[in-house]
C-alpha positions as CSV (number, residue, x, y, z in Angstrom):
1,X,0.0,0.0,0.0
2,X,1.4,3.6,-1.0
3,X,1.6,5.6,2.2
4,X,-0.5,9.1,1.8
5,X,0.9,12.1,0.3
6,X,3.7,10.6,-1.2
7,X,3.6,10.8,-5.6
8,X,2.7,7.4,-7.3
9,X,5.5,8.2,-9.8
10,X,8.0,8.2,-5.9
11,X,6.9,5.8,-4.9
12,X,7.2,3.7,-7.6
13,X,11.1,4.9,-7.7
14,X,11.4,4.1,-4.1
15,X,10.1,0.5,-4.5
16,X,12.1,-0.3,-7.8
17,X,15.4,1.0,-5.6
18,X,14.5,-1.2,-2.8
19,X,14.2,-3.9,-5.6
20,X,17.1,-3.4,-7.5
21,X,19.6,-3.0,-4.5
22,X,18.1,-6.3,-3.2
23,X,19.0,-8.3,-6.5
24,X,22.7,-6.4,-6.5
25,X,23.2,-7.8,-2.6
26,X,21.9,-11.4,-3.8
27,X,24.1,-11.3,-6.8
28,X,26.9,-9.8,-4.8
29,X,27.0,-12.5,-2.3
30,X,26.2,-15.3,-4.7
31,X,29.7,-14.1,-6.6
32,X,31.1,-13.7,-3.3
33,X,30.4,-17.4,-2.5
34,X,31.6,-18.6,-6.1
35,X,34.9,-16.8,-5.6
36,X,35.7,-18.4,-1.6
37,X,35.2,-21.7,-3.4
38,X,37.3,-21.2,-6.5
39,X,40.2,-19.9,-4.7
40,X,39.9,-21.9,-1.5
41,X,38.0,-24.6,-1.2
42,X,37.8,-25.9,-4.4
43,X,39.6,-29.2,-4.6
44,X,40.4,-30.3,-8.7
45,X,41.3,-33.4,-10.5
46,X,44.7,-32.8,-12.1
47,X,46.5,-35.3,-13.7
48,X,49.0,-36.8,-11.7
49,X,52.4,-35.1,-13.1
50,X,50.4,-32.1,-12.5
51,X,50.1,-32.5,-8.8
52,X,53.7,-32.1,-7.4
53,X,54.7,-28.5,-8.8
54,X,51.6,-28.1,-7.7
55,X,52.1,-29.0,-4.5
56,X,55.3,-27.4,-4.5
57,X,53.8,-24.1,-5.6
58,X,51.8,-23.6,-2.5
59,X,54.6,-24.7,-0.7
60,X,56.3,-21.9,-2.0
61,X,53.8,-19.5,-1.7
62,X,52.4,-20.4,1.7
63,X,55.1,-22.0,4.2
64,X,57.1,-19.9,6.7
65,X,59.9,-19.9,5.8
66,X,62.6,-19.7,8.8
67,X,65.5,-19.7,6.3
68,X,65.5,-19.6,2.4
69,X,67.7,-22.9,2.1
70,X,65.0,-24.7,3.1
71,X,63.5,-25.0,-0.3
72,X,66.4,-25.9,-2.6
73,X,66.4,-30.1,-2.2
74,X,63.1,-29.6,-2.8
75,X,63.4,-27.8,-5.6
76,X,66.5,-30.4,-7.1
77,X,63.6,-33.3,-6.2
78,X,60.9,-31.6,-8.5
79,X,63.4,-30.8,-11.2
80,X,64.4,-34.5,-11.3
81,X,60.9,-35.6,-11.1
82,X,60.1,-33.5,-14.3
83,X,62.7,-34.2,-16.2
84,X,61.9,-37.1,-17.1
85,X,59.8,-37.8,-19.5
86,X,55.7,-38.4,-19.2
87,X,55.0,-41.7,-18.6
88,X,58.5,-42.8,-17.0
89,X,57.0,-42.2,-13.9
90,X,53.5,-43.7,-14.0
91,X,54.9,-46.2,-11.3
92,X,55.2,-43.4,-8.7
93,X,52.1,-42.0,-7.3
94,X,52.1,-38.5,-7.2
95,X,51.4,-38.6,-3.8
96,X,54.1,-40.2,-2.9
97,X,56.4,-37.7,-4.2
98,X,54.6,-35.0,-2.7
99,X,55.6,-36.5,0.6
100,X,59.1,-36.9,-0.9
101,X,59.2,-32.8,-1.0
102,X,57.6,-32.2,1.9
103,X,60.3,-34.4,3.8
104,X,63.2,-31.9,2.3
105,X,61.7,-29.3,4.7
106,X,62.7,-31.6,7.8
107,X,59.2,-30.4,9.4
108,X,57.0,-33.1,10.5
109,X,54.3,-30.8,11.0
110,X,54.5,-30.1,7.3
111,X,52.6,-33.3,5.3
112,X,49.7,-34.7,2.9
113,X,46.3,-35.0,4.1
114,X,44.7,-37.7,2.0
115,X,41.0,-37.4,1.4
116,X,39.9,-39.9,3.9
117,X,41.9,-37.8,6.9
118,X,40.1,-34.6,5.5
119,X,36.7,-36.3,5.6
120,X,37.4,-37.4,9.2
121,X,39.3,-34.5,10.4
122,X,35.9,-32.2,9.0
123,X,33.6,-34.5,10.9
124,X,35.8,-34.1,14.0
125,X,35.6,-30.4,13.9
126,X,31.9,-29.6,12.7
127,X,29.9,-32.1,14.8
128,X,28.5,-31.8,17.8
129,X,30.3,-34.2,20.0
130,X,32.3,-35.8,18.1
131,X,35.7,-36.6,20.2
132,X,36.3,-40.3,21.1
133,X,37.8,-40.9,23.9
134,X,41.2,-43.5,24.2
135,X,42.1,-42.9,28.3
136,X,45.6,-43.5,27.6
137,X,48.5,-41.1,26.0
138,X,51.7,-42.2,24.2
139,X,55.4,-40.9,25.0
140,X,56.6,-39.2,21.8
141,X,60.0,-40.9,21.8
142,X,59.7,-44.5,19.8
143,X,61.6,-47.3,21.6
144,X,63.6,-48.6,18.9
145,X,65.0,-52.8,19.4
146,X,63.8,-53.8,22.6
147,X,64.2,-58.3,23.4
148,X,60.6,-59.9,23.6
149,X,60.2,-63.4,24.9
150,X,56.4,-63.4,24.8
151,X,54.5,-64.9,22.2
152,X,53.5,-61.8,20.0
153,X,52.8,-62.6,16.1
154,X,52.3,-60.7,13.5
155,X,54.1,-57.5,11.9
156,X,55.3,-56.0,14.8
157,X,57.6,-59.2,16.4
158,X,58.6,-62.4,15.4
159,X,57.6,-65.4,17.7
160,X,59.6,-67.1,19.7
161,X,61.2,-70.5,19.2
162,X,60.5,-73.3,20.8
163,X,63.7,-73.2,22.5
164,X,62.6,-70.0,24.5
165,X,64.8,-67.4,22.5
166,X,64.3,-63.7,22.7
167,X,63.3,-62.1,19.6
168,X,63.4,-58.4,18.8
169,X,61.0,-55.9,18.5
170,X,61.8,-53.4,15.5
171,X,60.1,-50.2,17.6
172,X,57.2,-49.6,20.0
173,X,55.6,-46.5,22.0
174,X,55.8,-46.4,25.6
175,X,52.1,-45.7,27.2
176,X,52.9,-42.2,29.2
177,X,49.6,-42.1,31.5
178,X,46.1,-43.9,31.5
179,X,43.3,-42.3,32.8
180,X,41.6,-43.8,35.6
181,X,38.6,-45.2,34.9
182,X,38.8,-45.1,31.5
183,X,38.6,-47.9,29.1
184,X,42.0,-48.4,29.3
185,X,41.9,-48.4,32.6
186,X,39.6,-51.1,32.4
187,X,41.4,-53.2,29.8
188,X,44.3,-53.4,32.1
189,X,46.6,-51.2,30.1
190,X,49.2,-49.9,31.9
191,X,52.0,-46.7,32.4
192,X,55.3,-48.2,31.0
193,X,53.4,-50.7,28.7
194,X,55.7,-50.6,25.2
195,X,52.8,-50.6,22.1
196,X,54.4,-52.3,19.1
197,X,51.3,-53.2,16.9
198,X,47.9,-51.7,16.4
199,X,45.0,-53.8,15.0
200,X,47.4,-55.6,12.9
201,X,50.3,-53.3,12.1
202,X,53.9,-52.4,13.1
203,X,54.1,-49.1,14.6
204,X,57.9,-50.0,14.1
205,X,59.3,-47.4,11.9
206,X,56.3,-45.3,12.2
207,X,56.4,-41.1,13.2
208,X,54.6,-40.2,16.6
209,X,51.7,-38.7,14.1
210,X,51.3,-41.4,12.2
211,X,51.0,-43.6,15.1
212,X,48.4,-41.6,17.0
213,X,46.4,-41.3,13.5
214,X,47.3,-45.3,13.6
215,X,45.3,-45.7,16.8
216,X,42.3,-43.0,15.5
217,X,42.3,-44.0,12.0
218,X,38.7,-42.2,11.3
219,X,37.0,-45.4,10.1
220,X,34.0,-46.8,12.3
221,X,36.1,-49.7,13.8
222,X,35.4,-49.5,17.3
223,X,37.8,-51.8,19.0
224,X,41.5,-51.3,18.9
225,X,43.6,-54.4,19.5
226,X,47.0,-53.8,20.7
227,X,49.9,-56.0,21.2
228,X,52.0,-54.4,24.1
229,X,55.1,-55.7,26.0
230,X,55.0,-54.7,29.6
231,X,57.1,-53.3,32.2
232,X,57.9,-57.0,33.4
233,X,58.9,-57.9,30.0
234,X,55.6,-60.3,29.3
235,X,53.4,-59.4,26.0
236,X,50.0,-59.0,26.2
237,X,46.9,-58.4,24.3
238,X,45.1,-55.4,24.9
239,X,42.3,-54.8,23.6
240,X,39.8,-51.3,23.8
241,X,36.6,-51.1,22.5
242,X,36.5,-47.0,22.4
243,X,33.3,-45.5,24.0
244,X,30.1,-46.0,21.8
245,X,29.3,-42.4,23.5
246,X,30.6,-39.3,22.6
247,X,32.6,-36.9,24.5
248,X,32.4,-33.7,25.0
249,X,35.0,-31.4,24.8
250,X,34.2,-29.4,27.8
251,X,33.3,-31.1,31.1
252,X,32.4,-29.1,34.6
253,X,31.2,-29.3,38.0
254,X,31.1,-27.2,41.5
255,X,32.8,-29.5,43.6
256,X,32.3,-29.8,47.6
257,X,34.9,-27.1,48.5
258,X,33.5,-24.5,46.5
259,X,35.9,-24.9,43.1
260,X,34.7,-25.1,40.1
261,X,35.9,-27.4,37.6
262,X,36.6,-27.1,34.3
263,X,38.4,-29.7,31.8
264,X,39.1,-28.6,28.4
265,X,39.9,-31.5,26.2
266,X,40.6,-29.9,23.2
267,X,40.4,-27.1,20.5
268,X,40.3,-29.1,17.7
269,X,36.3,-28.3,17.1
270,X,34.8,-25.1,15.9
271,X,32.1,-23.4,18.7
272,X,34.1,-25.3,21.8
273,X,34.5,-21.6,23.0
274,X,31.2,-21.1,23.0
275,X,31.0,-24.4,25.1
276,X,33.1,-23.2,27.5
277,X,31.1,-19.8,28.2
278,X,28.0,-21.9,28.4
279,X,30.1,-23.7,30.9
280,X,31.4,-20.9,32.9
281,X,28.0,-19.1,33.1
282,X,26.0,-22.3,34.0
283,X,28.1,-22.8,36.9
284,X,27.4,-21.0,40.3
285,X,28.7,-20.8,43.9
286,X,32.4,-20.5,42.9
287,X,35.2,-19.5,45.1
288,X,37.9,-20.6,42.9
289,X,38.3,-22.2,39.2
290,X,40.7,-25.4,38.5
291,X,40.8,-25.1,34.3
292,X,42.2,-28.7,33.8
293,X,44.4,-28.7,30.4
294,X,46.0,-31.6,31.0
295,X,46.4,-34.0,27.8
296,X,44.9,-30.7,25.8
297,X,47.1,-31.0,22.3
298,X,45.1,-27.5,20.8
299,X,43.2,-26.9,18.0
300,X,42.4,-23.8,16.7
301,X,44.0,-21.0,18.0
302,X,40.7,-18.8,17.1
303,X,38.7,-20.6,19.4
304,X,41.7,-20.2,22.4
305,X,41.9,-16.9,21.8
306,X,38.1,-16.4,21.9
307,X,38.1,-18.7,24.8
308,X,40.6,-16.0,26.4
309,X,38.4,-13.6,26.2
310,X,35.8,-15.3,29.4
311,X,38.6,-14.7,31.6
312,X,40.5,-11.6,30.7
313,X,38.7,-8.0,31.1
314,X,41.3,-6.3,28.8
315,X,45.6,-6.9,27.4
316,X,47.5,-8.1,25.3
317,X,46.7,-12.0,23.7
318,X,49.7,-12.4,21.7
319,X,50.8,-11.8,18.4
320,X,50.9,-14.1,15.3
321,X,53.4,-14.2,12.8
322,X,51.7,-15.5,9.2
323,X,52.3,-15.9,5.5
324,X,49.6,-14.2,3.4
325,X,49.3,-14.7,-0.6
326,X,49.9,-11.3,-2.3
327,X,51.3,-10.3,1.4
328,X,54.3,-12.0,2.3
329,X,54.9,-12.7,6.2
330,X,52.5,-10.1,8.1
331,X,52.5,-9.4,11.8
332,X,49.0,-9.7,13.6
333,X,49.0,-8.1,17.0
334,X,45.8,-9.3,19.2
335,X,44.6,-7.5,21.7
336,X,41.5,-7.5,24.1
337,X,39.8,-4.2,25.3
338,X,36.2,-4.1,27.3
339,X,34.5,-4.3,24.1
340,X,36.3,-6.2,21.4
341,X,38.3,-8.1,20.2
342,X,41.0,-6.8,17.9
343,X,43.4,-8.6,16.1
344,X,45.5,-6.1,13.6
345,X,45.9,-5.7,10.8
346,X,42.4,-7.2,10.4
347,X,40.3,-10.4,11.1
348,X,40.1,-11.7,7.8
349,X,44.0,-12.8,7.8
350,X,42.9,-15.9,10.6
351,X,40.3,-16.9,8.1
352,X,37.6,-15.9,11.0
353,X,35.9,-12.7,11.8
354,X,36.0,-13.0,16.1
355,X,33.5,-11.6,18.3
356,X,34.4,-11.4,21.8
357,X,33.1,-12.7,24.8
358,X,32.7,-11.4,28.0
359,X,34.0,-12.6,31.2
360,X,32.1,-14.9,32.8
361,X,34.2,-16.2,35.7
362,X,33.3,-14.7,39.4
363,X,35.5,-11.1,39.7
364,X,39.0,-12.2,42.0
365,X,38.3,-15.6,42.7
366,X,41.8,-17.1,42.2
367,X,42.4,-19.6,38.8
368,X,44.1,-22.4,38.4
369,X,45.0,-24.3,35.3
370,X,46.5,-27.6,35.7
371,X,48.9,-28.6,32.8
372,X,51.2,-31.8,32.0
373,X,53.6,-32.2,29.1
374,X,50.8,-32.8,26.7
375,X,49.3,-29.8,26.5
376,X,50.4,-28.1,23.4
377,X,49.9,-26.0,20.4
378,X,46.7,-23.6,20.9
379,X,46.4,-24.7,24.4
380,X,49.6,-23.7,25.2
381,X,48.5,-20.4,23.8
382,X,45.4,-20.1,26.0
383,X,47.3,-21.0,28.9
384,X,49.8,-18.3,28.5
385,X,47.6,-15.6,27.8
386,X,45.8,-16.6,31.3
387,X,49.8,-16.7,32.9
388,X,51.0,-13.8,31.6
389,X,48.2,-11.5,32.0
390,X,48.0,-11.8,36.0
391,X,44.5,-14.2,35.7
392,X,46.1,-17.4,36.5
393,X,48.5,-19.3,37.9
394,X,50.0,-22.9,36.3
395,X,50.5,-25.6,37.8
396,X,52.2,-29.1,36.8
397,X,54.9,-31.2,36.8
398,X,57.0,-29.4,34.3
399,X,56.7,-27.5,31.1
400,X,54.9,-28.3,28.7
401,X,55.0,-29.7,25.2
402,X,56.6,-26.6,22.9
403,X,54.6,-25.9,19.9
404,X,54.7,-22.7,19.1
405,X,54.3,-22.8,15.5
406,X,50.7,-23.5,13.5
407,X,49.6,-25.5,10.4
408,X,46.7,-24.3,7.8
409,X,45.1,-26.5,5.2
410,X,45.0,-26.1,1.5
411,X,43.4,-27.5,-0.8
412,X,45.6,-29.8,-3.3
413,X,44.2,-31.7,-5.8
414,X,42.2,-35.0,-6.2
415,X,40.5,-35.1,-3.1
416,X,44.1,-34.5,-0.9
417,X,45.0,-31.3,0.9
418,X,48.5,-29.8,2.2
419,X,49.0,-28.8,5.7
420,X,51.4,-26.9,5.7
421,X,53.3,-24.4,8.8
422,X,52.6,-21.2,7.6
423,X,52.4,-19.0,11.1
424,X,54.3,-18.9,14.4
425,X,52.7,-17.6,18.0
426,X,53.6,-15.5,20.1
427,X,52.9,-14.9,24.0
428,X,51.5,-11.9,25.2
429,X,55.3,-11.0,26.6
430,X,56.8,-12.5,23.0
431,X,58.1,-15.5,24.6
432,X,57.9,-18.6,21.5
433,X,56.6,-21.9,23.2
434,X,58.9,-23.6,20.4
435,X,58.8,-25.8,16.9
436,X,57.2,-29.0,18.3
437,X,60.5,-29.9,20.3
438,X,61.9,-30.4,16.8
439,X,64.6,-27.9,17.5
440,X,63.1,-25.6,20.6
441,X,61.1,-27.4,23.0
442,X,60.5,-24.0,25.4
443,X,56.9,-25.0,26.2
444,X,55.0,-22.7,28.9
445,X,56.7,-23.1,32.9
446,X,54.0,-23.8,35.6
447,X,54.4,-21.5,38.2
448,X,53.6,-24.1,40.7
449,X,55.7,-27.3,40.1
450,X,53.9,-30.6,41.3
451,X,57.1,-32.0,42.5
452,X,55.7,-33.7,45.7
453,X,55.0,-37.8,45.7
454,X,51.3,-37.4,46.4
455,X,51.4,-36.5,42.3
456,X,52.8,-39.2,40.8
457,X,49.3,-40.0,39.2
458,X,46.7,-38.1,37.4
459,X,44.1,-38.5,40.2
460,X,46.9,-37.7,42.7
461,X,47.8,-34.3,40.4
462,X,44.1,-33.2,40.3
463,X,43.9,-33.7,44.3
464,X,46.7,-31.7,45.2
465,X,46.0,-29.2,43.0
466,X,42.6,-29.0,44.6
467,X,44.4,-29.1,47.8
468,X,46.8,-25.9,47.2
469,X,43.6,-23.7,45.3
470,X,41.5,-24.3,48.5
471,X,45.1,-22.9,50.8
472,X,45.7,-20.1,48.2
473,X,45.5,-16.4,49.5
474,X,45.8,-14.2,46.2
């Protein structure tokens, strides 16, 4: 209906406006869409000669770069690899030498996603509660020839004769800490058990990531049959079926003494800050906060630095150091203030436009966050943005695990992506957590060292943290 006094021939102007600008903002973010997917989500069939340079390209375009030399084997692999002619090399798959010039840039963090990782690793970080749960953690460091006198068969060890003689083991992983009550608590796997196959395979000559994707291969198997020596040089079958139930990320509860708990498994799925503010504001009564990171091996730094944000009124996050196409390396500064959250020179460089959140912890009630050597990358961050703003106070047995450095995804070719190291983190003071103990292991210091005998056990950690919060006088 026209409204009165105003000119059919206005009004008619004033509706065709309305109507044209509405088809300009349809078309403008239709293009908009079409463009994000051609340029970075797009994922096209090339043929496989095509894939390498490729591969190499981004490499080129995208890594960080700590020192130019870096790239040259890589480049002498990719000059070999095309000059032969086409066909000569139908035998090797492109993907494998993709992984052959990844290798030249001696940075495990560096590798090929194939698309069956990508599926699972987009599952892991979209759903809702997706995050199965193992209860037991690896050491990083693979035992290399170790005797066995049990009875193990298949890939991993040879059996033994009937004569009783030891055999050797070509490699296992040493089980680090099991959670109590977990299941593999249950299945009787133990701290110092040596893991030396998985459902079949040697973990022998495997990497630490290939062995934890080994154990979490992203397929619907549920159990995971292990054959492990133990500390009293017997091998045993373990075998875990992992939780039908999911997990979720964040877990919390007012205990008795008026703490609140918090455990933060991980980062790796988009919205768990949001979780965490749910979290915080659902909980009531609180004198103190315990923030249990332990085992936390990060995510996405977005979501620690958003997750920041329920605990700090104002300061200083950090700052990252990235590599931008068209940009080169760029500095981003990240900062907090009452209102927003700024991260300079501008949002869209994370990928991410970030909101803020406000506090929602209790004004001065002392925090603690309990951490172990397996908290890392993204946790790490959050952790030291809580330390070294004043808001909390760490406490574990040591440092932990030194990652300093992050990974992006890019698309490839053929269903596979790249992720590749292409920014480094710093603290809110600049101190760098390290390269994945690669070649700096720095990790984040716990103010309070659990030194004392009491802690020789998760459980036991968790109690005497509880124990010194309840003491504390901030």
């Amino acid at each position: 209906m026209r409204p009165s006094g105003l000119p059919r021939r206005i009004f008619r102007k004033l509706l065709k406006g309305i109507f044209l600008t509405g088809i300009i903002v349809i078309l403008g973010l239709v293009l908009s869409s079409v463009l994000i997917w051609f340029f970075f989500i797009r994922n096209p069939d090339l043929p496989d000669r095509q894939v390498p340079p490729r591969a190499w390209n981004i490499v080129h375009d995208m890594y960080y770069d700590a020192s130019a030399k870096r790239f040259r084997p890589g480049d002498e692999v990719l000059d070999e690899f095309l000059k032969k002619p086409a066909g000569t090399n139908v035998l090797v798959p492109s993907a494998q030498t993709v992984q052959t010039l990844l290798k030249t840039l001696d940075d495990r963090f560096t590798r090929l996603v194939t698309p069956e990782e990508f599926a699972h690793a987009l599952k892991v970080t979209t759903s809702r509660s997706e995050y199965k749960l193992l209860g037991f953690t690896i050491d990083e460091a693979r035992v290399d020839n170790i005797d066995n006198t049990g009875t193990g068969t298949g890939s991993g060890a040879h059996s033994a004769s009937k004569k009783g003689l030891k055999t050797l083991v070509l490699g296992c992983y040493r089980v680090d800490e099991v959670q109590p009550g977990s299941q593999a608590d249950y299945a009787s796997l133990e701290q110092g058990d040596c893991i030396y196959e998985v459902n079949g395979s040697s973990v022998g000559m495997l990497t630490y990531e290939q062995m934890e994707r080994l154990m979490d291969d992203g397929s619907n198997q549920i159990r995971l049959e292990m054959r492990v020596k133990s500390a009293d040089g017997l091998t045993k079958v373990v075998a875990i079926d992992r939780d039908p139930d999911t997990v979720n990320p964040i877990e919390f509860a007012l205990l008795d003494n008026g703490t609140c708990y918090v455990k933060i498994r991980t980062f790796l799925k988009l919205g768990v800050a949001s979780e965490l503010e749910h979290a915080l504001r659902s909980l009531t009564g609180c004198e103190n906060y315990l923030l249990d990171l332990r085992g936390n091996r990060g995510g996405f730094v977005t979501e620690a630095i958003r997750a920041a944000g329920l605990f700090i009124e104002q300061g200083r996050l950090g700052s990252i150091t990235a590599r931008v196409p068209g940009r080169g390396y760029i500095n981003l500064l990240v900062t907090l203030t009452k209102r927003s959250l700024n991260i300079r020179p501008g949002h869209s460089q994370l990928g991410l436009p970030l909101t803020r959140f406000q506090p929602a912890v209790r004004k001065k009630a002392p925090i603690f966050i309990l951490v172990d050597r397996h908290t890392a990358s993204a946790a790490e961050a959050f952790t030291a943005m809580l330390q070294e703003n004043s808001v909390a106070l760490v406490a574990g047995k040591g440092h932990t695990y030194g990652k300093g450095i992050g990974q992006t995804w890019f698309p490839l070719a053929n269903g596979y992506w790249l992720s590749i190291t292409n920014f480094y983190l710093l603290t809110p003071k600049g101190n760098w957590a390290g390269d994945g103990c690669q070649l700096v292991c720095n990790g984040i210091e716990p103010d309070i060292v659990l030194n004392m005998p009491q802690a020789k056990s998760q459980e036991g950690e968790l109690e005497l943290a509880l124990t010194l919060l309840k003491d504390f006088k901030p």
